[in-house]
Backbone bond lengths (Angstrom), bond angles and torsions (degrees), N, CA, C in turn:
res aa  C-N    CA-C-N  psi(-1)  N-CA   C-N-CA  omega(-1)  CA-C   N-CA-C  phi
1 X - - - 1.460 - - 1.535 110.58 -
2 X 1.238 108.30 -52.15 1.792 111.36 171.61 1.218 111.43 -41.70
3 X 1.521 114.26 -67.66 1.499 120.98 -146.76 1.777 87.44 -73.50
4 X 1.383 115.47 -31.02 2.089 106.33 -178.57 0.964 98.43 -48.15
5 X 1.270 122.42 -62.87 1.958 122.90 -166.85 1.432 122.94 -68.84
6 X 1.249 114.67 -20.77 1.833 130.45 169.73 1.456 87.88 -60.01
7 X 1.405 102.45 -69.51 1.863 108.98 -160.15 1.250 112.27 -39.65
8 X 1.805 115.40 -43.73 1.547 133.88 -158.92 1.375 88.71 -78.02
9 X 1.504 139.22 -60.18 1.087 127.65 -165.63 1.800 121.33 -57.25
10 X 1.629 90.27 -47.82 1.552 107.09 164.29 1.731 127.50 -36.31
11 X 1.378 103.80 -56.69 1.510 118.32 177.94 1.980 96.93 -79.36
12 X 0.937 154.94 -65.02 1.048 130.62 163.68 1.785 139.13 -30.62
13 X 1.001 111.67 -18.24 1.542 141.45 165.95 1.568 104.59 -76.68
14 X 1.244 109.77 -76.83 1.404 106.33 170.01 1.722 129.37 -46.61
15 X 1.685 96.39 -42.12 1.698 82.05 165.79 1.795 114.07 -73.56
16 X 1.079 115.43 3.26 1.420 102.02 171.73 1.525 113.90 -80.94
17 X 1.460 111.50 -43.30 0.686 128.33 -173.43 1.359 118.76 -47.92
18 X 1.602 123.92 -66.80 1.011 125.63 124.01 1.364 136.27 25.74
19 X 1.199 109.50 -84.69 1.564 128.56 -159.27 1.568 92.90 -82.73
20 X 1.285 133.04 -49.48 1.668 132.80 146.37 1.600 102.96 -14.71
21 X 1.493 91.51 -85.99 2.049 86.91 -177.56 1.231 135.32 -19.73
22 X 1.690 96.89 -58.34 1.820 113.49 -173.45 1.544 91.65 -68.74
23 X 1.187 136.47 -63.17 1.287 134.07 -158.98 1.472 106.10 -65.44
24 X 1.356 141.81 -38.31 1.211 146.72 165.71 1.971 116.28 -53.07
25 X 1.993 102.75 -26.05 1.340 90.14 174.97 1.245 117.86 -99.72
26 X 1.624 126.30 8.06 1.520 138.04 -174.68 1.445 91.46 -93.06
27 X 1.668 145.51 -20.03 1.239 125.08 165.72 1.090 128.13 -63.90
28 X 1.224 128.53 137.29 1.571 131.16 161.54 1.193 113.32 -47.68
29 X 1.522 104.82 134.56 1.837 116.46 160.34 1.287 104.24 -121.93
30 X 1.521 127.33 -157.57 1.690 132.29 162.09 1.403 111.14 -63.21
31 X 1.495 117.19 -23.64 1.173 122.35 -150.94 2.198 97.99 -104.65
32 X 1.663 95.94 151.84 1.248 103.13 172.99 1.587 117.94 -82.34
33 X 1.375 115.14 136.41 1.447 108.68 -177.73 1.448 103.47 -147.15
34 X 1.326 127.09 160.38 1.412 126.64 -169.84 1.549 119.68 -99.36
35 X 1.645 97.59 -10.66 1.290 113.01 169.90 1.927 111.92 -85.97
36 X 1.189 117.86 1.72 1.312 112.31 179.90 1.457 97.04 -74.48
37 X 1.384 130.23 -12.79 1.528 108.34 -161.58 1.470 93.27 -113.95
38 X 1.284 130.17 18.17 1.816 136.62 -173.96 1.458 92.40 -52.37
39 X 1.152 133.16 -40.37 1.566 121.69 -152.95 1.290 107.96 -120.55
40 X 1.157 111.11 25.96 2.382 126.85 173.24 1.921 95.15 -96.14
41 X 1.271 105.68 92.00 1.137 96.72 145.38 1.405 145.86 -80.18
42 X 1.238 145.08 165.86 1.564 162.99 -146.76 1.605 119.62 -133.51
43 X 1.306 105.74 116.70 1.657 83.74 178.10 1.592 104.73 -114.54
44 X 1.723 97.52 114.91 1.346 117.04 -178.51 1.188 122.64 -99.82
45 X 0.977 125.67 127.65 1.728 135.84 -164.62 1.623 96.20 17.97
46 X 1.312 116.22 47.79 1.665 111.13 154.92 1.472 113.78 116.26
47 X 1.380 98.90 -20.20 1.839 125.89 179.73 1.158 96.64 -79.08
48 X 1.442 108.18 147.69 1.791 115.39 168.98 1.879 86.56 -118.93
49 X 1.947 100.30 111.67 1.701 94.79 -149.17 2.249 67.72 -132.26
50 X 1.576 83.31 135.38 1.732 96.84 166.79 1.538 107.73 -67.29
51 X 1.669 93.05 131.55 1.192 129.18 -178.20 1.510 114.21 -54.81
52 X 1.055 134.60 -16.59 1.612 131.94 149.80 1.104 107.22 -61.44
53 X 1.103 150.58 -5.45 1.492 131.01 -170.49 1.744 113.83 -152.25
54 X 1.412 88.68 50.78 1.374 100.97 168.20 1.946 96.42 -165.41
55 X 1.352 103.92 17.35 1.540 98.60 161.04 1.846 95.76 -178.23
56 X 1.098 112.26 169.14 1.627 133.78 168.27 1.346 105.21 -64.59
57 X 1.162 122.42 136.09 1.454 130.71 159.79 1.412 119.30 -103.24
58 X 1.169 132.94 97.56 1.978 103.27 167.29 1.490 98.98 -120.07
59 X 1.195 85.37 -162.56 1.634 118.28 -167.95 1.639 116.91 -122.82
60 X 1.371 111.92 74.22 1.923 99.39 -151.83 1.860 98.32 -80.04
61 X 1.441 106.09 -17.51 1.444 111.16 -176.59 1.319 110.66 -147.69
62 X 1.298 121.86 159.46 1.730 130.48 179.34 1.307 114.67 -38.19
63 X 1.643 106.65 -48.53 1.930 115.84 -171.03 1.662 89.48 -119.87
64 X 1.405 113.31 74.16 1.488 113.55 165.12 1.586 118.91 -176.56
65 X 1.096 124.56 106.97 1.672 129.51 150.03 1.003 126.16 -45.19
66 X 1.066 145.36 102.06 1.474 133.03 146.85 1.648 120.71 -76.49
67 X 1.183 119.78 162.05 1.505 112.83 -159.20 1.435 95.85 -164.84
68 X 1.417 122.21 115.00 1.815 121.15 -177.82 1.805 96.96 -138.94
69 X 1.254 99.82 108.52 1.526 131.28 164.15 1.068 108.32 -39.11
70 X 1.242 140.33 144.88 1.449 147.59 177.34 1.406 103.68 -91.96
71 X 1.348 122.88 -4.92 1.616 125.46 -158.33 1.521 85.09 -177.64
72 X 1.775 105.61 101.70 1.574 106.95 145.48 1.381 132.40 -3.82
73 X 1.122 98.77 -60.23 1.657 118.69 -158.94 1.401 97.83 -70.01
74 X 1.408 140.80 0.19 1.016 129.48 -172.20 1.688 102.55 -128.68
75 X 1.066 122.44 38.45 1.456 140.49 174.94 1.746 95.38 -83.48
76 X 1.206 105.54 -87.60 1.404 112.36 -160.36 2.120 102.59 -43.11
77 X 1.574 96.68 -52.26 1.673 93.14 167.28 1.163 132.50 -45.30
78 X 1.663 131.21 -18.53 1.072 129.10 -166.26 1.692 97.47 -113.86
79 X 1.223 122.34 -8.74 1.564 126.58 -165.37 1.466 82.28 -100.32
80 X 1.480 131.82 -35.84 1.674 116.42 172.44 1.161 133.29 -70.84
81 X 2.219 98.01 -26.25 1.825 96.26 163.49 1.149 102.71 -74.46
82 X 0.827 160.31 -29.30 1.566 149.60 -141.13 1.908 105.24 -89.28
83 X 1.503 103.66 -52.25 1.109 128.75 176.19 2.069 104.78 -54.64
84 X 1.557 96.49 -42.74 1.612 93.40 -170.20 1.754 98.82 -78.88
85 X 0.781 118.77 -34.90 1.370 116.14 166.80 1.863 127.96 -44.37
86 X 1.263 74.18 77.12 2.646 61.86 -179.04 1.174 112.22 -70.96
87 X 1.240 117.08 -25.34 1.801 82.11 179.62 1.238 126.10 -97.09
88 X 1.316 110.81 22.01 1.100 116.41 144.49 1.618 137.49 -65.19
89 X 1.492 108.30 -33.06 1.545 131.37 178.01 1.316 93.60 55.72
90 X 1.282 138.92 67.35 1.361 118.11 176.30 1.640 109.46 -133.40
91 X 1.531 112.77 123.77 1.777 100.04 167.97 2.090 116.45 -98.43
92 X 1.602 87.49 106.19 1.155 90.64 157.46 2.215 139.91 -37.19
93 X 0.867 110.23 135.83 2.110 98.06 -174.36 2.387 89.32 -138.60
94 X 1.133 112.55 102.57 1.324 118.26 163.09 1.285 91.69 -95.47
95 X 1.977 87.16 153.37 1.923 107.29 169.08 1.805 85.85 -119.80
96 X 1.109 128.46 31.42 1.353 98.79 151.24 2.309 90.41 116.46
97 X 0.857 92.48 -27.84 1.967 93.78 -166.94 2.005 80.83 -135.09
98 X 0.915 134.57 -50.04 1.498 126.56 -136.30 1.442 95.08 -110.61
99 X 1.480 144.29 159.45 1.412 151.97 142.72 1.445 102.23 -94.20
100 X 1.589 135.24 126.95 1.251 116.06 156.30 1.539 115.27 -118.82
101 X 1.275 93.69 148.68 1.893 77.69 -170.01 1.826 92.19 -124.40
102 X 1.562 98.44 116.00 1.021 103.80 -179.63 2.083 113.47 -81.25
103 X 1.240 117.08 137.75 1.641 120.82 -169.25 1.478 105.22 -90.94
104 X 1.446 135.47 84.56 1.224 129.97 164.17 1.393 98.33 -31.25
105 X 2.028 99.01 163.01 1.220 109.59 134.66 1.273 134.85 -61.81
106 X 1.367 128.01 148.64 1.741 140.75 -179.60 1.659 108.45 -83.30
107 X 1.183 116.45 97.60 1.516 109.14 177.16 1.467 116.42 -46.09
108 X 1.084 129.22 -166.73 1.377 128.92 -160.13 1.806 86.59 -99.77
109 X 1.314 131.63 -34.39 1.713 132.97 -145.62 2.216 78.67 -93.52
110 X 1.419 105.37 -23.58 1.881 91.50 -164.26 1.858 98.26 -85.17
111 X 1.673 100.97 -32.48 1.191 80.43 -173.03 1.560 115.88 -72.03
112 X 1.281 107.90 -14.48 2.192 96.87 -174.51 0.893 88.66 -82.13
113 X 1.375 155.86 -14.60 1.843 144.96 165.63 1.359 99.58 -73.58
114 X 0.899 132.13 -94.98 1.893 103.06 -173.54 1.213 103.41 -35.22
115 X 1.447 141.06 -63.67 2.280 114.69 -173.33 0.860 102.24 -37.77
116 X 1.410 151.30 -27.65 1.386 149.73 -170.67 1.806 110.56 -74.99
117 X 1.569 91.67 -58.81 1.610 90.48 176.98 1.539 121.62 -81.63
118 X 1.152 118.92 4.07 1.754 132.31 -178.99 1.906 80.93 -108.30
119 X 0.711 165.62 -0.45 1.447 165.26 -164.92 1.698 111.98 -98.57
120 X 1.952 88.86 -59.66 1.530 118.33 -179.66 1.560 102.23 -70.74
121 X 1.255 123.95 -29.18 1.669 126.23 -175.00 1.433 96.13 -74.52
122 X 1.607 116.94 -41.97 1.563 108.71 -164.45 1.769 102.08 -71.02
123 X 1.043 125.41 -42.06 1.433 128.42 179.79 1.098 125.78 -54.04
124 X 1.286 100.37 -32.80 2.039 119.90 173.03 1.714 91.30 -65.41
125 X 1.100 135.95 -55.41 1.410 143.17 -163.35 1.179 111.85 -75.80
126 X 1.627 114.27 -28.69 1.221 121.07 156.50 2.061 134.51 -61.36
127 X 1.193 90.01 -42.60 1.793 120.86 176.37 1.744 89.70 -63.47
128 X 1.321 120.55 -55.98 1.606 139.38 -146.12 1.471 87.77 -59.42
129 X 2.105 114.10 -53.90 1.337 107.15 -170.41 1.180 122.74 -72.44
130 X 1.636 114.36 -24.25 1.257 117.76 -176.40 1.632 127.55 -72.97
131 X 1.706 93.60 -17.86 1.494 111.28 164.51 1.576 113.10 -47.94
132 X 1.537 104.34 -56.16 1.057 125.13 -145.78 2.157 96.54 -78.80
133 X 1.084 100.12 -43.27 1.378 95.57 165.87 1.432 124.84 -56.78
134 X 1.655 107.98 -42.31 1.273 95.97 176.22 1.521 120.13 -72.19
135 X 1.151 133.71 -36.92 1.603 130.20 165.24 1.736 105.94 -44.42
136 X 1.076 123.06 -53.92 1.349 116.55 174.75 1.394 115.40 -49.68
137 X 0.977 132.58 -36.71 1.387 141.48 -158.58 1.178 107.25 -87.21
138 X 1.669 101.12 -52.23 1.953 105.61 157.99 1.330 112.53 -46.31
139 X 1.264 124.61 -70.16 1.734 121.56 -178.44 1.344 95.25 -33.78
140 X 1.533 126.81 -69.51 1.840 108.19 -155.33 1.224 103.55 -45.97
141 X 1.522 108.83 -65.85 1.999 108.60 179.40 1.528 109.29 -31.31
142 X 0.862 110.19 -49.16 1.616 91.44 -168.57 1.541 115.42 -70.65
143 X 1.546 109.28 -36.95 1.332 109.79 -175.10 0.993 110.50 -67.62
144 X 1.085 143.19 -23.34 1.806 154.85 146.89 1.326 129.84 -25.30
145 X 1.464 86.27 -61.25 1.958 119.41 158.70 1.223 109.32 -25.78
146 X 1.684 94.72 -69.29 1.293 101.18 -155.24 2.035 116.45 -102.34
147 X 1.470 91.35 32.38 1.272 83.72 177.11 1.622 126.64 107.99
148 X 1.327 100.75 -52.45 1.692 117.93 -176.45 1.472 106.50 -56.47
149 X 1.415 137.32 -51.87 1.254 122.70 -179.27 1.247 102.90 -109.44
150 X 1.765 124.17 171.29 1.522 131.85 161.92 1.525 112.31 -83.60
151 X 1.173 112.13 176.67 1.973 115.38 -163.95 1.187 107.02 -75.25
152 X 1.932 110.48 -22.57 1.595 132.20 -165.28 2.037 103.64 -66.15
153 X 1.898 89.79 -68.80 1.283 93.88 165.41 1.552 131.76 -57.51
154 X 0.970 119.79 -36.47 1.896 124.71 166.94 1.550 91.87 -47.72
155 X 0.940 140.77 -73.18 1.643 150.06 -124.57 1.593 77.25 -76.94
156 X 1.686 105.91 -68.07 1.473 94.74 -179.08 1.483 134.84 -45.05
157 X 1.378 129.65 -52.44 1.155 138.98 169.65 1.523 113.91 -43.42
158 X 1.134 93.17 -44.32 1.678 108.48 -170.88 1.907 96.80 -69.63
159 X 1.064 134.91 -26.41 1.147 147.74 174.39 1.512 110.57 -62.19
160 X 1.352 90.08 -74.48 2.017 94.26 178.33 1.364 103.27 -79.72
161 X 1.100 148.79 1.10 1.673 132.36 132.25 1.703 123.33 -37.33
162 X 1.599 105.43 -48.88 1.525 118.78 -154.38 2.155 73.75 -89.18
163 X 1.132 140.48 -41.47 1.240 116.51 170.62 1.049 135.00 -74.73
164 X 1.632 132.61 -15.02 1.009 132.90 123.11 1.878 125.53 -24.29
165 X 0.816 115.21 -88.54 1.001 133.92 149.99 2.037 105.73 7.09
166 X 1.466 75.05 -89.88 1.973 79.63 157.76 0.829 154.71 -2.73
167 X 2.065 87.90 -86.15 1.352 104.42 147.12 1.718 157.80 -49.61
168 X 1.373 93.92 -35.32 1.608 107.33 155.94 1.000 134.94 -104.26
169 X 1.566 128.63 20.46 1.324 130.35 116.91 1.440 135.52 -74.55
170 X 1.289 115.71 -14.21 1.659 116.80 146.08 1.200 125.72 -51.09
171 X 1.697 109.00 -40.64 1.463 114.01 -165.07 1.590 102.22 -78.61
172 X 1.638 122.63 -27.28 1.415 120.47 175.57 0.939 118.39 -37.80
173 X 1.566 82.23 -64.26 1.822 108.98 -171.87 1.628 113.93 -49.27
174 X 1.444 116.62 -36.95 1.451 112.63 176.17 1.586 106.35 -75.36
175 X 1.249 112.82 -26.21 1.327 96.82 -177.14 1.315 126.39 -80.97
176 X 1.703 114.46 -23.56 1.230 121.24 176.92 1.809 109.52 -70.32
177 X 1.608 110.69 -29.61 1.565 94.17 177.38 1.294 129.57 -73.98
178 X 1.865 94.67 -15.70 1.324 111.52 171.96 1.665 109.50 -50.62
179 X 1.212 93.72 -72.81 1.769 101.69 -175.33 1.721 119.60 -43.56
180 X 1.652 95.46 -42.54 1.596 98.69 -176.72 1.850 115.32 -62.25
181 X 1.743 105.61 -28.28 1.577 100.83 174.30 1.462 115.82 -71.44
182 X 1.721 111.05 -24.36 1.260 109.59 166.85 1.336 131.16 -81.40
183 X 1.678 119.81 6.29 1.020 122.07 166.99 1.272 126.86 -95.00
184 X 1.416 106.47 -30.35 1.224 124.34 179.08 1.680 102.66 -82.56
185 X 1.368 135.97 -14.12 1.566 110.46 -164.93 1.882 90.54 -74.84
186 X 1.353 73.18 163.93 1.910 96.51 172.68 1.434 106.81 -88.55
């Protein structure tokens, strides 16, 4: 019964964790990445369908997107998500087969606005774990309640939850300074 609810709390932590990551690699830095465009949707024959999977993404250079449509016809559609997207700030340039999206530099005033919004992502991930402790913590209480564990073991469990707990809000925290030195380098 312990170790079910350790595990449950555990794997809920990790999907936060997680979901931090992906959302931490859809921000802009100086640098080109293929995950900046994770959240540009496409409207394909009527679908609003993610933009990975209705063309190639690479990376042919540091400050450059490349972007190749699976279907022509969906050039001009994908140069309008891209365009409807602001925080992205990005101007799309096609020759006809290719999208390239060239990556300005980040002035000094854009990059502390993304630390700001990579800041607000880490806190969400933060809230996410603390969710996740508190449902755990409910399970011990209850299992207590109702008999299944003693007050000794609850107290304990309930212990290495709140260090758990701990622990992957340390790891945020390293990860968010991670990102912020990569936002901030020149």
């Amino acid at each position: 019964m312990l170790e079910e609810v350790l595990e449950t709390v555990k794997e809920a932590m990790d999907k936060a964790i997680e979901s931090l990551r992906r959302d931490l690699a859809s921000i802009r830095t100086g640098r080109a990445s293929a995950a900046m465009l994770d959240n540009v949707r496409v409207d394909y024959y009527g679908q609003q369908t993610p933009l990975n999977q209705v063309a190639t993404i690479s990376v042919p250079e540091p400050r450059l997107l490349a972007i190749k449509p699976w279907e022509a016809a969906l050039i001009p559609v994908i140069e309008k998500a891209i365009l409807a997207d602001k925080s992205l700030g990005l101007n799309p340039a096609n020759d006809g087969t290719i999208i390239r999206l060239p990556i300005p530099e980040l002035t000094e005033e854009r990059r502390v606005e993304i630390t700001k919004v990579a800041r607000h992502r880490a806190e969400e991930g933060r809230v996410a774990v603390r969710h996740a402790r508190r449902d755990g913590i409910d399970l011990l209480q209850e299992a207590q309640k109702d008999g299944d564990i003693s007050e000794d073991e609850s107290r304990s469990a309930q212990k290495r939850v709140q260090d758990l707990t701990a622990e992957y809000v340390a790891s945020i925290d390293e990860i968010i300074e991670n990102k912020e030195k990569e936002i901030m380098e020149v």
